[in-house]
BATI-264404 format. One record per residue: residue number from 1; residue in one letter; x, y, z of N, C-alpha, C, O in turn. Coordinates in Angstrom, 1 decimal, always signed. Layout:
N
  resi  resn      nu      nv      nw     cau     cav     caw      cu      cv      cw      ou      ov      ow
   NUM     a       X       Y       Z       X       Y       Z       X       Y       Z       X       Y       Z
...
END
This chain:
184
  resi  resn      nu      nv      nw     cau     cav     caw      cu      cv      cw      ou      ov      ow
     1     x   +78.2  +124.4  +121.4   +79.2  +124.1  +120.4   +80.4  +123.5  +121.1   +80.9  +122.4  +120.6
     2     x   +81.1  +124.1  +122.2   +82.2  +123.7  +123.0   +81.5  +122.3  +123.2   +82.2  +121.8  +122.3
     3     x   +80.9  +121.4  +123.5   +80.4  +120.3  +123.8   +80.1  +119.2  +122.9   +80.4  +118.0  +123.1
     4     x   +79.7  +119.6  +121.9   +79.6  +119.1  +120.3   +81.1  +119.0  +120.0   +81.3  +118.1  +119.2
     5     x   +82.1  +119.6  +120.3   +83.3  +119.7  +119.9   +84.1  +119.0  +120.6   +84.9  +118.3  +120.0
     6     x   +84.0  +119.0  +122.1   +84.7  +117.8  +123.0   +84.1  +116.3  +122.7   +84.8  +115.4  +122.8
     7     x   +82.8  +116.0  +122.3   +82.9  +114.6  +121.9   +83.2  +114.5  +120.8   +83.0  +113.3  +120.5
     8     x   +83.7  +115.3  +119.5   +84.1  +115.2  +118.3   +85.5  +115.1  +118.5   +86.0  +114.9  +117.5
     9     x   +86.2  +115.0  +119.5   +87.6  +115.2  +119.6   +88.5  +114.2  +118.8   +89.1  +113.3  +119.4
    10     x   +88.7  +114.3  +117.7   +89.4  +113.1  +116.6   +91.2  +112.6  +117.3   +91.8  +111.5  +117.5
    11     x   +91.5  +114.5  +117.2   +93.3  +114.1  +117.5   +93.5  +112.9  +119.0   +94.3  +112.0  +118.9
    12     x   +92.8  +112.9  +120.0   +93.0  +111.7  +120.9   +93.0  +110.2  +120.3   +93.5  +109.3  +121.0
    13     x   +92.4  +110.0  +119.2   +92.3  +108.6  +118.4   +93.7  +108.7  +117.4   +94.3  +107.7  +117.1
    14     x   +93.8  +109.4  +117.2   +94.5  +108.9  +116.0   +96.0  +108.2  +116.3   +96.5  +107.4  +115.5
    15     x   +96.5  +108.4  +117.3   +97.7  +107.1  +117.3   +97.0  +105.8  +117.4   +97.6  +104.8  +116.9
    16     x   +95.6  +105.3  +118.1   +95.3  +103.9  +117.7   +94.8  +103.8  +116.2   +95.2  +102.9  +115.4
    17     x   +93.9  +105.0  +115.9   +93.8  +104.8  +114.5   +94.5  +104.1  +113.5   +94.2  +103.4  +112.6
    18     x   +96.0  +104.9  +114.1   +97.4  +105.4  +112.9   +97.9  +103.3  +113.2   +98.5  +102.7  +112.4
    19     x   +97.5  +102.9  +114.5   +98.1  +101.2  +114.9   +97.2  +100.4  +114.4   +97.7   +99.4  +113.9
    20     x   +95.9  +100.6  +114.4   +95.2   +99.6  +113.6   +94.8   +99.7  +112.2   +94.0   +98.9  +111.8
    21     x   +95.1  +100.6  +111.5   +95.4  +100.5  +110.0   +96.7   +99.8  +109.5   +97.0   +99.0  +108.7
    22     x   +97.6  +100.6  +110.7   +99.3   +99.6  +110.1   +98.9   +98.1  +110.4   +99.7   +97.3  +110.0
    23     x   +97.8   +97.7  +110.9   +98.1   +96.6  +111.3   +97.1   +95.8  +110.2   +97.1   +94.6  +110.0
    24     x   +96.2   +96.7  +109.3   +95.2   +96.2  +108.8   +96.0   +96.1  +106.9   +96.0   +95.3  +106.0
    25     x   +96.6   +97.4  +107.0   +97.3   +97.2  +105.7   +98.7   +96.6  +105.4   +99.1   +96.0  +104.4
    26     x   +99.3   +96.9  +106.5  +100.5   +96.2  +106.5  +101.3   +96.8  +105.4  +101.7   +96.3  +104.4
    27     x  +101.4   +98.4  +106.1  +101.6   +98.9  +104.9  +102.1  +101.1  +105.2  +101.3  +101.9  +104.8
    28     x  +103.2  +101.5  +105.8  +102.8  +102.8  +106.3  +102.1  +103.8  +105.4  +101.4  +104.6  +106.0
    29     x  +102.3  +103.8  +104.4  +101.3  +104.6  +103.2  +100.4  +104.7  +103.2   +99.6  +105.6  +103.1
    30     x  +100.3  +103.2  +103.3   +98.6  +103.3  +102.8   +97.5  +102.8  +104.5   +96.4  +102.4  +104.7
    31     x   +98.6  +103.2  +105.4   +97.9  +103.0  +106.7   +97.6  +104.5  +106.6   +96.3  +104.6  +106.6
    32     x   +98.1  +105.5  +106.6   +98.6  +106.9  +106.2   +97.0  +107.3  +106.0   +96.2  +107.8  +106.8
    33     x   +96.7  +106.8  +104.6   +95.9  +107.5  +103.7   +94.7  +106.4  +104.2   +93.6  +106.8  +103.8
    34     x   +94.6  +105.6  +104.8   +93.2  +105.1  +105.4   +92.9  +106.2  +106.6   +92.1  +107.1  +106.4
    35     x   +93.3  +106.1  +107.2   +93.2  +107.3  +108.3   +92.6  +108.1  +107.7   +91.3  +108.2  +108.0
    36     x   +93.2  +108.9  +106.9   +93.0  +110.1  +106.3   +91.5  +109.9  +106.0   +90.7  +110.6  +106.7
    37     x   +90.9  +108.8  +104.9   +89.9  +108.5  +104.7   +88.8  +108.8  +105.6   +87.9  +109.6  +105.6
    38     x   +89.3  +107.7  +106.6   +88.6  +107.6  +108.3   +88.2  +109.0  +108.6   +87.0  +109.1  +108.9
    39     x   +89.2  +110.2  +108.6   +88.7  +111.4  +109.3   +87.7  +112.0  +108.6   +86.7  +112.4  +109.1
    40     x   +88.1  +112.0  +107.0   +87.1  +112.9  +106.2   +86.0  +112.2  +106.2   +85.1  +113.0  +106.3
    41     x   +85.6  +111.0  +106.3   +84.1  +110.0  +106.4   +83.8  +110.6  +108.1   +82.6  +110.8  +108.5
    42     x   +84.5  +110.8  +108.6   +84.2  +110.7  +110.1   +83.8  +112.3  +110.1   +82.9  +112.6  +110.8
    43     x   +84.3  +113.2  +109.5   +84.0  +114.5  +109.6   +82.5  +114.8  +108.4   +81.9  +115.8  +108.7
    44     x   +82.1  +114.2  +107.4   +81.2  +114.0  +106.8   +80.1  +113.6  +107.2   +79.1  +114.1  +106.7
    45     x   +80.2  +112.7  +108.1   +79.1  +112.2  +108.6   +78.9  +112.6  +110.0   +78.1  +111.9  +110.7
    46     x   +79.7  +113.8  +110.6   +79.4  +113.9  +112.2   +78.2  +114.1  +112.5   +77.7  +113.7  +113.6
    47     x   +77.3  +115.0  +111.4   +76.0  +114.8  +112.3   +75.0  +113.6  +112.4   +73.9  +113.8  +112.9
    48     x   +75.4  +112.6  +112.0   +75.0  +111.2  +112.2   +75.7  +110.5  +113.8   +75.1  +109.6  +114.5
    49     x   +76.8  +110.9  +114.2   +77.6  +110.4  +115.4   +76.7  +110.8  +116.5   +76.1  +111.9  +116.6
    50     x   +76.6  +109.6  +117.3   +75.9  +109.0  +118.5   +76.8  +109.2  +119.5   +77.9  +108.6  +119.3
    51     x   +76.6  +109.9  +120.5   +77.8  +110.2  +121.6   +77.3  +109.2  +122.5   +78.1  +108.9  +123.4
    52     x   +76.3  +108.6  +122.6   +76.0  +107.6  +123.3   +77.2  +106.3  +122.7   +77.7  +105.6  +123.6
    53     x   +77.4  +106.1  +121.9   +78.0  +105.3  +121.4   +79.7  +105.1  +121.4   +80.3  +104.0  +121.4
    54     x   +80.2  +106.3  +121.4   +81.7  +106.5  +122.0   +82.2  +107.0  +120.6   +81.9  +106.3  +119.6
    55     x   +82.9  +108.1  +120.7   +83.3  +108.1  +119.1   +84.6  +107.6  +118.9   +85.1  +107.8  +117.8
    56     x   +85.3  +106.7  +120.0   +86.5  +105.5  +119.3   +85.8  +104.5  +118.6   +86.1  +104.3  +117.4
    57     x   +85.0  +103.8  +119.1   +84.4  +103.0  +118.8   +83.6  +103.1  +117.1   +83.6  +102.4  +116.1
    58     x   +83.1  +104.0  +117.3   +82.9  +104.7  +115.9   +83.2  +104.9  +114.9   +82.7  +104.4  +113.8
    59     x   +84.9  +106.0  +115.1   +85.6  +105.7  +114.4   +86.8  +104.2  +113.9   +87.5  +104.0  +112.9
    60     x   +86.6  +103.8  +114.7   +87.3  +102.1  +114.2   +86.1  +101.5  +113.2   +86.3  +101.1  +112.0
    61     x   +85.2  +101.4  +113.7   +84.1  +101.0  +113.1   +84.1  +101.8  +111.2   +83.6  +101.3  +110.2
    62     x   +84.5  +102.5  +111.2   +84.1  +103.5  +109.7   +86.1  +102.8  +109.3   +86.5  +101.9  +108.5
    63     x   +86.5  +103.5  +109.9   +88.2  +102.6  +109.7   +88.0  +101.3  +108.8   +88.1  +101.1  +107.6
    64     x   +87.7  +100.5  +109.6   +87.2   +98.7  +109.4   +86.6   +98.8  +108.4   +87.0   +98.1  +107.4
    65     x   +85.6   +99.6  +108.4   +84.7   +99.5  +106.8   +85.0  +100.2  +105.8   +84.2  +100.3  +104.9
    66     x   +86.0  +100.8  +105.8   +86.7  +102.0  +104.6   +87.8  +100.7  +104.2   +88.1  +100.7  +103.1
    67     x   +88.3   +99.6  +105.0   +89.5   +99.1  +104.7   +88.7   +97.7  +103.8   +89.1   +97.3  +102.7
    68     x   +87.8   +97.2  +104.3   +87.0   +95.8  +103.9   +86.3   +96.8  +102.0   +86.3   +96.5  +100.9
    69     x   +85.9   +97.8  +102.7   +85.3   +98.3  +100.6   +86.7   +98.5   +99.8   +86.6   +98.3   +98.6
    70     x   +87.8   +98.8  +100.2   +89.1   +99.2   +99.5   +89.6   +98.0   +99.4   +90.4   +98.1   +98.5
    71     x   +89.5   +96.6   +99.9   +89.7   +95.3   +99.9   +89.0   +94.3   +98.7   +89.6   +93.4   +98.0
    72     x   +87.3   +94.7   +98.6   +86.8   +94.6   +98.0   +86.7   +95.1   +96.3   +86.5   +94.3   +95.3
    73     x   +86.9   +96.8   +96.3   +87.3   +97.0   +95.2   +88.2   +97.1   +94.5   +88.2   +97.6   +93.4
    74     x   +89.7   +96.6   +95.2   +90.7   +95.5   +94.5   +90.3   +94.4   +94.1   +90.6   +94.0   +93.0
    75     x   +89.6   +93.5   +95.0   +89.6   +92.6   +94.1   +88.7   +92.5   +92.8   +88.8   +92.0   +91.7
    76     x   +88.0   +93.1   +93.4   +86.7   +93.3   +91.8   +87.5   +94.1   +90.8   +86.8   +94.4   +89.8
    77     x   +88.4   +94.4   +90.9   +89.1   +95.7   +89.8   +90.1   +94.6   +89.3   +90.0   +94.4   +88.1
    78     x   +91.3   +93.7   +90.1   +91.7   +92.4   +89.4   +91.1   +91.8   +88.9   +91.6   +91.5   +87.7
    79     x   +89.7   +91.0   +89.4   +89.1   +90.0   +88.6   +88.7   +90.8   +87.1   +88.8   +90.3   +86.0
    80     x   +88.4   +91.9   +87.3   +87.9   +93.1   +86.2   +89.4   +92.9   +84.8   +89.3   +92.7   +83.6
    81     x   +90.6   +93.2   +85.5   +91.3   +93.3   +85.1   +92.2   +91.4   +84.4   +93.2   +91.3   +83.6
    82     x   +91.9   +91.0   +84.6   +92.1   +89.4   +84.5   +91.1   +88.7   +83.4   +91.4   +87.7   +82.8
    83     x   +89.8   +89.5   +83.4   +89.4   +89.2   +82.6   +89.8   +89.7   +81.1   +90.1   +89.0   +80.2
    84     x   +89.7   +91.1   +81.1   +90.3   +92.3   +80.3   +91.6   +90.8   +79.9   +90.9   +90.1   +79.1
    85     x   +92.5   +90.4   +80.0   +93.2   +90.0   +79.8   +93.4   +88.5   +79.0   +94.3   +88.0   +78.3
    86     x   +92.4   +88.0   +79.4   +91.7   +86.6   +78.8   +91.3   +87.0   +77.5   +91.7   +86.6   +76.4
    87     x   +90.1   +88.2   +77.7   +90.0   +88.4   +76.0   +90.4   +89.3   +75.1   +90.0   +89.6   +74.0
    88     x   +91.7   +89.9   +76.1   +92.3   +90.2   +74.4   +94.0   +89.8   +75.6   +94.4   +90.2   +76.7
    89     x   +94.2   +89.1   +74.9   +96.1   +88.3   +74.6   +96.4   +89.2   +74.8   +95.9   +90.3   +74.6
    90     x   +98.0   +88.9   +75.4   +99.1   +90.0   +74.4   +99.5   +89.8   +73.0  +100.0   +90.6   +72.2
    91     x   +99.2   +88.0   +72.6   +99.7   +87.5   +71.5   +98.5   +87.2   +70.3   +98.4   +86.0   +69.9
    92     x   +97.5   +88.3   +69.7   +96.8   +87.8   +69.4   +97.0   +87.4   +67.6   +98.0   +87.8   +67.1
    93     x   +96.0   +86.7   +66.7   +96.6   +86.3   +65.5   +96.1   +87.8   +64.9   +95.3   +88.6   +65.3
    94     x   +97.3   +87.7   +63.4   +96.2   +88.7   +63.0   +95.1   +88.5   +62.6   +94.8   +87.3   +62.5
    95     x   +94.2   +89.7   +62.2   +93.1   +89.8   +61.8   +92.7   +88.8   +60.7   +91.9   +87.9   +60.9
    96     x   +93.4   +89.0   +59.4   +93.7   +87.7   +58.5   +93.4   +87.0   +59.1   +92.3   +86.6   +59.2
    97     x   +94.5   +86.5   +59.9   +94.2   +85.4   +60.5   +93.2   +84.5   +61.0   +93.2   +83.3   +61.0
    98     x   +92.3   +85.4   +61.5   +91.1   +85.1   +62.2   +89.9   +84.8   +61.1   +89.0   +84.1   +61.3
    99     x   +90.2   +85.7   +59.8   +89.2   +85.8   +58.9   +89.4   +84.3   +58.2   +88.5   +83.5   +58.2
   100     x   +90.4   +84.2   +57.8   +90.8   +82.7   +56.9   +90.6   +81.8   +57.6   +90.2   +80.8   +57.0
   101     x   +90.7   +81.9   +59.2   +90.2   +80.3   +60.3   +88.5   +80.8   +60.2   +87.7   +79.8   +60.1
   102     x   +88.0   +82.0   +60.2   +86.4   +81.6   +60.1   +85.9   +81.1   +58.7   +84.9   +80.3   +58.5
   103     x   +86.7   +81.6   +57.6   +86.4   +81.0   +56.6   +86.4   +79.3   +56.1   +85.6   +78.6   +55.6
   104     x   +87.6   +79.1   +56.6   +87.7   +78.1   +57.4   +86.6   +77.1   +57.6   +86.2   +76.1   +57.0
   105     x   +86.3   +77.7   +58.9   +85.3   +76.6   +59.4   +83.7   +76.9   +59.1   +82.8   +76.5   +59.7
   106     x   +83.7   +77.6   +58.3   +82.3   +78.4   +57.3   +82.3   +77.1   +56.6   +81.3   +76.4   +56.9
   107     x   +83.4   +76.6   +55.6   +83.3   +76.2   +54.6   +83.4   +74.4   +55.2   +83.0   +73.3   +54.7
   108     x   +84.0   +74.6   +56.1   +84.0   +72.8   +56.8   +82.0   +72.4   +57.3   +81.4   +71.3   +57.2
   109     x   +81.5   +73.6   +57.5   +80.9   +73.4   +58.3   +79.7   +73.1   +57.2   +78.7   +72.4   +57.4
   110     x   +79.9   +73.8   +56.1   +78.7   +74.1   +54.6   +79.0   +72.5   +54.4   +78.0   +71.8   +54.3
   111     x   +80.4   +71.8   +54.2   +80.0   +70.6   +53.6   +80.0   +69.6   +54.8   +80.3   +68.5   +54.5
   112     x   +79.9   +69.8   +55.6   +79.1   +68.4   +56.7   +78.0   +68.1   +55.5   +77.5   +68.7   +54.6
   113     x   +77.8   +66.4   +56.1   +76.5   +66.2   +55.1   +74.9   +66.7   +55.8   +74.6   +66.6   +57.0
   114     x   +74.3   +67.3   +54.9   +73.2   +67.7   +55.4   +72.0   +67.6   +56.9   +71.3   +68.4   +57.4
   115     x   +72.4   +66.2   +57.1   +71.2   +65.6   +58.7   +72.5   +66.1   +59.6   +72.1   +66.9   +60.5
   116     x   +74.0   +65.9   +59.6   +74.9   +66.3   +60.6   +74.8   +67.9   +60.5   +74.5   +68.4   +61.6
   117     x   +74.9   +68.8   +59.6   +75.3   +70.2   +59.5   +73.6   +70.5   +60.6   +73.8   +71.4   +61.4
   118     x   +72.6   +70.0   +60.5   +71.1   +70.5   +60.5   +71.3   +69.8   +62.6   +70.8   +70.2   +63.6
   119     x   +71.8   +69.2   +62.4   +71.9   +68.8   +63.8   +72.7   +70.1   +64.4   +72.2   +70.7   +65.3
   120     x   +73.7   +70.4   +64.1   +74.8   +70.9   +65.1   +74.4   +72.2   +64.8   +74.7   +73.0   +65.7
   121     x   +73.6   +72.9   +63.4   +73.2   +74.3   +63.7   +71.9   +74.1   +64.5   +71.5   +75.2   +64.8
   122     x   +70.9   +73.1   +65.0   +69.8   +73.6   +65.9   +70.8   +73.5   +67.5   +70.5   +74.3   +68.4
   123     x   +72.0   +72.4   +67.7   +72.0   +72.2   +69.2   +73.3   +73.5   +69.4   +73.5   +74.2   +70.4
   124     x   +74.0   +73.4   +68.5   +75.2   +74.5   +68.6   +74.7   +75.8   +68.7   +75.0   +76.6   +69.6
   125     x   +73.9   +76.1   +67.6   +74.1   +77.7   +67.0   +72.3   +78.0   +67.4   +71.9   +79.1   +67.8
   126     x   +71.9   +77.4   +67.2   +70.2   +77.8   +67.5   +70.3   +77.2   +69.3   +69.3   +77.8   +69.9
   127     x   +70.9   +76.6   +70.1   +70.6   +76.6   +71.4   +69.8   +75.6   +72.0   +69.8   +75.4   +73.2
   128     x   +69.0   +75.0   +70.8   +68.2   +73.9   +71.4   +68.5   +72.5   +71.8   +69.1   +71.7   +71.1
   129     x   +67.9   +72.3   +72.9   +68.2   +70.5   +74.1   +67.9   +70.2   +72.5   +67.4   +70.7   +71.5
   130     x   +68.8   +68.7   +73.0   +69.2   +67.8   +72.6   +67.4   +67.3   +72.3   +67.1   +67.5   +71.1
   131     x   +66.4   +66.7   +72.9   +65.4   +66.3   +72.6   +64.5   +67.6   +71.7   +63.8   +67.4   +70.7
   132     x   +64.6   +68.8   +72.3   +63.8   +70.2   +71.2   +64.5   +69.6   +69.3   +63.7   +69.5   +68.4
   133     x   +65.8   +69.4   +69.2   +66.2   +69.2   +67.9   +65.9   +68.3   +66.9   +65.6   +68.4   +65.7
   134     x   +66.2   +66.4   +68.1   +65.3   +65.7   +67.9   +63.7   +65.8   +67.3   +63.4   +65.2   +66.2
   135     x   +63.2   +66.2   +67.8   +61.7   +66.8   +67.5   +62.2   +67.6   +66.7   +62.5   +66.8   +65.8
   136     x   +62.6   +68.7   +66.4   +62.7   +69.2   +65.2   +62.7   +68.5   +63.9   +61.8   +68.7   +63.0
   137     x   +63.5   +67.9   +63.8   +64.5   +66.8   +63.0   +62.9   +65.7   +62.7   +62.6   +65.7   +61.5
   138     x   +62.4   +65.3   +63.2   +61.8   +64.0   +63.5   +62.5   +62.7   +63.2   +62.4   +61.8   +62.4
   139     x   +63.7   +62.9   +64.5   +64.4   +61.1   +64.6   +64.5   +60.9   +66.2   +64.1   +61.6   +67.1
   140     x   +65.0   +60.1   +66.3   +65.2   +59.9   +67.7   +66.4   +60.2   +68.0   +67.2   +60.3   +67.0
   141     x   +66.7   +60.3   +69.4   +67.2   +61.4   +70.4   +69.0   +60.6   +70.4   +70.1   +61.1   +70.6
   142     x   +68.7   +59.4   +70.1   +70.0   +58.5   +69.9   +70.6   +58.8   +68.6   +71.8   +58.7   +68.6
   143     x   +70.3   +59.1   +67.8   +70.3   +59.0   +66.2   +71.0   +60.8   +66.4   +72.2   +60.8   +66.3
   144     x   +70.6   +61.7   +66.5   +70.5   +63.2   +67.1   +71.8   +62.8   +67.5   +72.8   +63.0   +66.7
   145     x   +72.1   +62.4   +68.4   +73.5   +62.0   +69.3   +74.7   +61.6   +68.2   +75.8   +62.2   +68.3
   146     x   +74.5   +60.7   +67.3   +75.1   +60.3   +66.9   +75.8   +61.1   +65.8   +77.0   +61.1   +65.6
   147     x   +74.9   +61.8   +65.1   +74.9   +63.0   +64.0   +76.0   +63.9   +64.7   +77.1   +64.2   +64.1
   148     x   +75.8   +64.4   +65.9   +76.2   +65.7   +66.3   +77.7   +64.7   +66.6   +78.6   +65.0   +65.9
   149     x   +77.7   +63.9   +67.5   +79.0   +63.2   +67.3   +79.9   +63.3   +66.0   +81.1   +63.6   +66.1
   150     x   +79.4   +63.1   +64.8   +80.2   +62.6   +63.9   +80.4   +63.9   +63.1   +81.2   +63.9   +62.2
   151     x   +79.6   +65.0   +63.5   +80.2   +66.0   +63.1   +81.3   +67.2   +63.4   +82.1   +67.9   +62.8
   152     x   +80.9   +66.9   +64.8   +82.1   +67.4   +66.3   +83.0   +66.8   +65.7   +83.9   +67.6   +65.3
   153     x   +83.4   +65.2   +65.2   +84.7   +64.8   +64.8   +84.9   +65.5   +63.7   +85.9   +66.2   +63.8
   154     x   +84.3   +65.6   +62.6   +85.0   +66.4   +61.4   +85.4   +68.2   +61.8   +86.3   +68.9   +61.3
   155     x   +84.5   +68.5   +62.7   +85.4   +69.7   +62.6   +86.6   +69.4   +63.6   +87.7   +69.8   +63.1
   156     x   +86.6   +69.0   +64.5   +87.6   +68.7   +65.3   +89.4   +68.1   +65.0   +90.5   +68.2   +65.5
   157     x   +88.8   +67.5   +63.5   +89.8   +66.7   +62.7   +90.4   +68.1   +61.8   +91.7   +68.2   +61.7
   158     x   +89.4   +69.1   +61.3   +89.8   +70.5   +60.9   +90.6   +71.1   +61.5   +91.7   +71.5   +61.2
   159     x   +90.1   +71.3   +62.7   +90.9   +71.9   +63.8   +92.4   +71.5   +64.4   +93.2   +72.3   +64.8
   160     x   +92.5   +69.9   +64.4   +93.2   +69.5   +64.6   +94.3   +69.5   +63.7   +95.4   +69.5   +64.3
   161     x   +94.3   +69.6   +62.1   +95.3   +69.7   +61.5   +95.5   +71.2   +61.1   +96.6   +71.4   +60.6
   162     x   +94.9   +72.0   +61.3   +95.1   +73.4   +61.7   +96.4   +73.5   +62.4   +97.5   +73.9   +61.9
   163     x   +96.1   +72.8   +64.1   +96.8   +73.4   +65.0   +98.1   +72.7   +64.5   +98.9   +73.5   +64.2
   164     x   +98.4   +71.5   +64.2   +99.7   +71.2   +63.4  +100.0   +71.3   +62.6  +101.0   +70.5   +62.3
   165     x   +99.8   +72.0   +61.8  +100.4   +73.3   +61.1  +101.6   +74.0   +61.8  +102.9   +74.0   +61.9
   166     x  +100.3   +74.7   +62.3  +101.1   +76.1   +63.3  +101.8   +75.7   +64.2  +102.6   +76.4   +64.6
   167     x  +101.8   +74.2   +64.7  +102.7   +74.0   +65.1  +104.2   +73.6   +64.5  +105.3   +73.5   +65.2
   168     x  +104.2   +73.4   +63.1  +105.1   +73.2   +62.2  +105.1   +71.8   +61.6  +106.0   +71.4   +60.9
   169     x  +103.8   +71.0   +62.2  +104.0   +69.4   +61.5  +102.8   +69.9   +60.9  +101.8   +70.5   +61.2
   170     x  +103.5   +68.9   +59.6  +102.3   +69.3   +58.6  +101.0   +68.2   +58.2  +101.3   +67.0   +58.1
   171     x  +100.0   +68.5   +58.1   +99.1   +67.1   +58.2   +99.5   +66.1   +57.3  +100.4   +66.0   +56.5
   172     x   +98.5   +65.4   +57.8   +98.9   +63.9   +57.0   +98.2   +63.7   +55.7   +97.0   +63.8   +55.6
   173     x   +99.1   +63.4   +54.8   +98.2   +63.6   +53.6   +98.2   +62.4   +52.4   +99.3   +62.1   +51.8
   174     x   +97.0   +61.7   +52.1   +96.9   +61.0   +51.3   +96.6   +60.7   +50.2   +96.4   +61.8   +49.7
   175     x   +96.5   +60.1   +49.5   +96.5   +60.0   +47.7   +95.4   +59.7   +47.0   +95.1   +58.5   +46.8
   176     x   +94.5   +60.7   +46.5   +93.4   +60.5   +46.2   +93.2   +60.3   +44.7   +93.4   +61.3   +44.0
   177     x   +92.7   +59.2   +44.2   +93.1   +59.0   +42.9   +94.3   +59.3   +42.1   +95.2   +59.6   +42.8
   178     x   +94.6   +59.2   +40.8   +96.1   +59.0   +40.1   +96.7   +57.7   +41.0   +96.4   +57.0   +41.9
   179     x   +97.9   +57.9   +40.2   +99.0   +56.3   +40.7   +99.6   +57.4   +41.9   +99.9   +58.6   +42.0
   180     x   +99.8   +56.0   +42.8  +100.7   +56.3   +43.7  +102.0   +55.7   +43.5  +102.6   +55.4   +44.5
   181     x  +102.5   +55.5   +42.2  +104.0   +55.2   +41.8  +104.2   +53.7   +41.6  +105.0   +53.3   +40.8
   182     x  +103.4   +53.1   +42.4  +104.1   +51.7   +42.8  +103.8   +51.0   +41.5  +104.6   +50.2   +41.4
   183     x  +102.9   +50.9   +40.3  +102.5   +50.6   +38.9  +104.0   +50.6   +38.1  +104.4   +49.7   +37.3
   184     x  +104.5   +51.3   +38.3  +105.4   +51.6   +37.4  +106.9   +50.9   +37.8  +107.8   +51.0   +37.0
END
């Protein structure tokens, strides 16, 4: 046991320990509490330690890799956290809100004329290449193109006086039947 215990000897490491964490975190706290880490992984796993191997070397080794997973699961916990933040705003519309823009584009989308609406629900909403719809459809793959183009613009034209609204200019608006004054 006396023997097992002189190559376990931790306290002779720990002022390099205690230098190459400060140096890895840049940081006395949290150089502090890697250590700390270091000893309890290092005391957990002693019966795995290779005295052939040196137990500085060892322990820098478990050090190093306690610091690269704690490196690691920050960043995966920001990207985690960044995402979380993309989909839900701080500023989001209300719920109304969201209901009346789906209704919205429910009802933009019901009067596309029939060959455009049948195009953009197989390539949009059903998922299918551009030639799978084509073949659906029985037209050619140019014609398919053309449909889904001219549909993308009407809703896009939706969309677009939408957003100028809310941005406070109001669409442009034209005179559909009745006099437009100038008769008189």
């Amino acid at each position: 046991m006396t023997s097992q215990r002189s190559r376990f000897d931790t306290l002779g490491q720990l002022t390099a320990l205690r230098r190459y964490a400060r140096s890895l975190t840049r940081d006395d706290v949290a150089a502090e509490d890697l250590v700390h880490d270091t000893l309890l992984r290092a005391y957990e796993r002693r019966g795995s330690f290779e005295a052939g191997r040196g137990l500085r070397a060892w322990l820098f080794s478990i050090l190093h890799n306690l610091f690269v997973d704690g490196q690691r699961a920050r960043r995966a916990d920001e990207r985690r956290k960044a995402l979380v933040a993309d989909l839900h705003p701080e500023h989001q519309p209300a719920v109304q809100d969201q209901q009346l823009r789906l209704a919205q584009l429910r009802r933009a989308f019901m009067d596309l004329p029939d060959e455009q609406r049948a195009a953009l629900h197989l390539v949009a909403i059903e998922g299918m290449s551009f030639a799978e719809a084509a073949k659906a459809l029985g037209i050619p793959s140019g014609t398919l193109m053309s449909r889904l183009a001219r549909a993308r613009a009407a809703l896009r034209a939706l969309e677009e006086g939408e957003a100028g609204a809310r941005r406070g200019k109001a669409p442009d608006l034209k005179i559909v039947g009745g006099s437009d004054g100038s008769s008189h």
